[in-house]
Backbone as JSON Lines, residues from 0, in Angstrom:
{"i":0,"aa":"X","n":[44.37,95.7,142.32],"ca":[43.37,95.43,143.33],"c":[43.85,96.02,144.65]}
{"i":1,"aa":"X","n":[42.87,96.73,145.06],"ca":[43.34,97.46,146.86],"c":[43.52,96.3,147.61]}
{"i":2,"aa":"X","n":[44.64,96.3,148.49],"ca":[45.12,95.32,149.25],"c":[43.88,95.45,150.1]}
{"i":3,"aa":"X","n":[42.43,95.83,150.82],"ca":[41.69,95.66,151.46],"c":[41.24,93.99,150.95]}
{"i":4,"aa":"X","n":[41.2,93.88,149.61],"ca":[40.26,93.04,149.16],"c":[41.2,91.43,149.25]}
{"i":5,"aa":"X","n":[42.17,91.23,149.1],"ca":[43.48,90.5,149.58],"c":[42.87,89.25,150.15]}
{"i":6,"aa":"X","n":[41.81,89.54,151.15],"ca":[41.91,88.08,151.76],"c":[39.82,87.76,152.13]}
{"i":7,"aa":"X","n":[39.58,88.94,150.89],"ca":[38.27,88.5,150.63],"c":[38.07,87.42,150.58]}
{"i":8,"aa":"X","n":[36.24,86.99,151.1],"ca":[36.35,85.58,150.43],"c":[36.28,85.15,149.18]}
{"i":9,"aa":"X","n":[36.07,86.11,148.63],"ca":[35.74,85.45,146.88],"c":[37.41,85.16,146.46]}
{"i":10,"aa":"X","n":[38.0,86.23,146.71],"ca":[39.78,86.4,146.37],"c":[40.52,85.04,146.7]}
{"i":11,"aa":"X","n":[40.21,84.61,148.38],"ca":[40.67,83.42,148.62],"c":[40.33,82.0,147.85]}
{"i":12,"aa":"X","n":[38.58,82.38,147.69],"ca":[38.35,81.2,146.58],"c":[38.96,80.91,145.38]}
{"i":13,"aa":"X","n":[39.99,82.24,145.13],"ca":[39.68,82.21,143.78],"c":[41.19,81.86,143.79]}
{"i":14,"aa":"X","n":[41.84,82.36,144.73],"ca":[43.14,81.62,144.53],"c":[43.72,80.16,145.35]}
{"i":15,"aa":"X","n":[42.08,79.57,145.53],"ca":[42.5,78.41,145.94],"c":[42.41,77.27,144.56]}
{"i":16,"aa":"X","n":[41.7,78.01,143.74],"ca":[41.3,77.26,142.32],"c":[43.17,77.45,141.19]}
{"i":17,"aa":"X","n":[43.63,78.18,141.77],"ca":[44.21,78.41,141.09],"c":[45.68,77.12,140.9]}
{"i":18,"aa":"X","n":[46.28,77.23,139.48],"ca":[47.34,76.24,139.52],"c":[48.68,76.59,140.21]}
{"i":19,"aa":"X","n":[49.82,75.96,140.51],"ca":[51.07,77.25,140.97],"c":[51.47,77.71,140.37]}
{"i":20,"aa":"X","n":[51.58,77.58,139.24],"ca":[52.24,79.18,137.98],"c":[51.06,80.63,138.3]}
{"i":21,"aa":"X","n":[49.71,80.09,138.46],"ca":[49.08,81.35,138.63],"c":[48.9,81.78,140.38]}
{"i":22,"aa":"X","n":[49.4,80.97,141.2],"ca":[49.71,81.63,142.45],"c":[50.95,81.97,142.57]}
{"i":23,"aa":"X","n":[51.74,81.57,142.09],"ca":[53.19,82.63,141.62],"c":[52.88,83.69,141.22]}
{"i":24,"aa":"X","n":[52.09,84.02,140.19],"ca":[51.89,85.27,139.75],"c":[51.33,86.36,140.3]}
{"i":25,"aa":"X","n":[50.29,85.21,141.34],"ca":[49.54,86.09,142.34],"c":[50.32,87.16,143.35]}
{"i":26,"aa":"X","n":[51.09,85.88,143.68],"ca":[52.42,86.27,144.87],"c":[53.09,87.5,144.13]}
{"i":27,"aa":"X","n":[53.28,87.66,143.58],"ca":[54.71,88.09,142.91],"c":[53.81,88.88,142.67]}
{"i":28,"aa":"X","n":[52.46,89.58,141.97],"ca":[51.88,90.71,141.3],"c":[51.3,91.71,143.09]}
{"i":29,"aa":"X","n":[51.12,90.74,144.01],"ca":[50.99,91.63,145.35],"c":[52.68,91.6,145.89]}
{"i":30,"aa":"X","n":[53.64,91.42,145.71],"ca":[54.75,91.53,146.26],"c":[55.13,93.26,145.59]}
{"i":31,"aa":"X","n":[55.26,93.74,147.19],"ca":[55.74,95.43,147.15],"c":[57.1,95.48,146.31]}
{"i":32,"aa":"X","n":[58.32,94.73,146.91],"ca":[59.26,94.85,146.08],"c":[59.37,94.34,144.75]}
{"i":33,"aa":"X","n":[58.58,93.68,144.8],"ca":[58.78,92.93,143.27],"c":[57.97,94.06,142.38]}
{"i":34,"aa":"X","n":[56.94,94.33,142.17],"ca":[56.17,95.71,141.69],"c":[57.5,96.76,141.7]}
{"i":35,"aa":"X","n":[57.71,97.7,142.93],"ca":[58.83,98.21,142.83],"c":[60.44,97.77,141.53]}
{"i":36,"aa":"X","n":[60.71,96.78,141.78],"ca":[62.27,96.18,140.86],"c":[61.12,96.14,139.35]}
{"i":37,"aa":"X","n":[59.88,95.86,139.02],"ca":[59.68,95.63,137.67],"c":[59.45,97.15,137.47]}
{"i":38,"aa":"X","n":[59.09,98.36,138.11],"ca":[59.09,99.52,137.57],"c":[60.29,100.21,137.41]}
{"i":39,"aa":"X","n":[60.79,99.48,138.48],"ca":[62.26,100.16,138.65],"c":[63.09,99.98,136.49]}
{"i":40,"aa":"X","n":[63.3,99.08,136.29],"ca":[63.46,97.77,135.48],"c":[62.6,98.6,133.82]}
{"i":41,"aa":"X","n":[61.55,98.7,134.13],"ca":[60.95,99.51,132.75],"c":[61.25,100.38,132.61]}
{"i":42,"aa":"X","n":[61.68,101.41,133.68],"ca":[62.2,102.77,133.83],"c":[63.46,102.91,133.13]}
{"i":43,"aa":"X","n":[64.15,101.47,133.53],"ca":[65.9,102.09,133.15],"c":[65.74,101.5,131.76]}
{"i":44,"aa":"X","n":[64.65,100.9,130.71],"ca":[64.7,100.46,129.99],"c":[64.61,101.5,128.83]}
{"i":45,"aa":"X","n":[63.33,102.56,129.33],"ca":[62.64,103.77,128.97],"c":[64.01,104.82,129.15]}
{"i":46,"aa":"X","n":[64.68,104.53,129.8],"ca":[65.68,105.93,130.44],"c":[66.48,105.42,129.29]}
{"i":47,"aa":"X","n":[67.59,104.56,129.52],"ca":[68.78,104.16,129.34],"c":[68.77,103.98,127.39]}
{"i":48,"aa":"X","n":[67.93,103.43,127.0],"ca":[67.58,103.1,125.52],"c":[68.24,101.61,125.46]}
{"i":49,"aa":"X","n":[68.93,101.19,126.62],"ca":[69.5,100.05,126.52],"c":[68.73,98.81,125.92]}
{"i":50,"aa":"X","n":[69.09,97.52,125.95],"ca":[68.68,96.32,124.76],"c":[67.26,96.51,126.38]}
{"i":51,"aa":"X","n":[66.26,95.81,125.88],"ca":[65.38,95.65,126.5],"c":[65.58,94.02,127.01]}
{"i":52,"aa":"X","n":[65.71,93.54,126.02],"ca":[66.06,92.04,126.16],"c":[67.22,91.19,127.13]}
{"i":53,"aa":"X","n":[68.13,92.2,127.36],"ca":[68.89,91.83,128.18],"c":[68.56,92.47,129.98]}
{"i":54,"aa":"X","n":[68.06,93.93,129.5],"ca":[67.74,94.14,131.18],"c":[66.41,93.99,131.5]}
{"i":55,"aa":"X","n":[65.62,92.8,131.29],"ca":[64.32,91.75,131.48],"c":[64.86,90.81,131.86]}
{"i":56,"aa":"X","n":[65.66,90.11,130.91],"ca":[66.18,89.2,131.67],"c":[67.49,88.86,132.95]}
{"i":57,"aa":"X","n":[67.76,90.05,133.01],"ca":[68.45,89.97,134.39],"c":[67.71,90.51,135.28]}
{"i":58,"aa":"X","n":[66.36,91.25,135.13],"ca":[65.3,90.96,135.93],"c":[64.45,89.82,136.36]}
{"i":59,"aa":"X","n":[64.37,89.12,135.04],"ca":[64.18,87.69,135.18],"c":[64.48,86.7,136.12]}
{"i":60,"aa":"X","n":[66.01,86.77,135.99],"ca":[67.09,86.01,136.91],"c":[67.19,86.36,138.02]}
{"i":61,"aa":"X","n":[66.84,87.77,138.76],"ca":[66.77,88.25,139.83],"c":[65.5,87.81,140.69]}
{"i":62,"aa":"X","n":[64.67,87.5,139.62],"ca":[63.59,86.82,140.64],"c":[62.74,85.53,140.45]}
{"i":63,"aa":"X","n":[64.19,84.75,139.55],"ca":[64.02,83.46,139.39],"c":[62.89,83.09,138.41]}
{"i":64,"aa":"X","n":[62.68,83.86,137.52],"ca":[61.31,83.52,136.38],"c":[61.73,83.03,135.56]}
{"i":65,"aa":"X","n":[60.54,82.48,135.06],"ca":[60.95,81.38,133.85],"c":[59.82,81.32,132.93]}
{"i":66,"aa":"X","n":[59.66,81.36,131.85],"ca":[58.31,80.9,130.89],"c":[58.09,79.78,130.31]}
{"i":67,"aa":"X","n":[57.64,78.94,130.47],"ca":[57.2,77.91,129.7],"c":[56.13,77.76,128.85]}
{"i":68,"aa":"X","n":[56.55,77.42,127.33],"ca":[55.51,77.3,126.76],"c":[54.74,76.13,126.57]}
């Protein structure tokens, strides 16, 4: 979504409905650096051939995520 639309009113409505796992996500899916470190992060995953599973989750840990099922 173009950051113009960010503080639309429908956008604001829509993240006032929202629970805090999905305004976390909100946060975190408009956060520049965070976008940046998760491409960064797929890149060295794609580059390196390394375990995927381990450099996610020290991406994980870098920005404090957690999943709950």
């Amino acid at each position: 979504m173009p950051t113009q639309y960010w503080r639309s009113p429908e956008t604001v409505e829509r993240l006032e409905r929202l629970e805090r796992a999905g305004f976390a996500l909100e946060f975190l899916r408009r956060n520049a650096d965070y976008r940046r470190d998760f491409a960064r992060t797929e890149r060295q995953i794609e580059r390196e051939g390394a375990d995927p599973t381990t450099i996610r989750r020290s991406f994980a840990h870098r920005w404090r995520l957690r999943c709950r099922a």
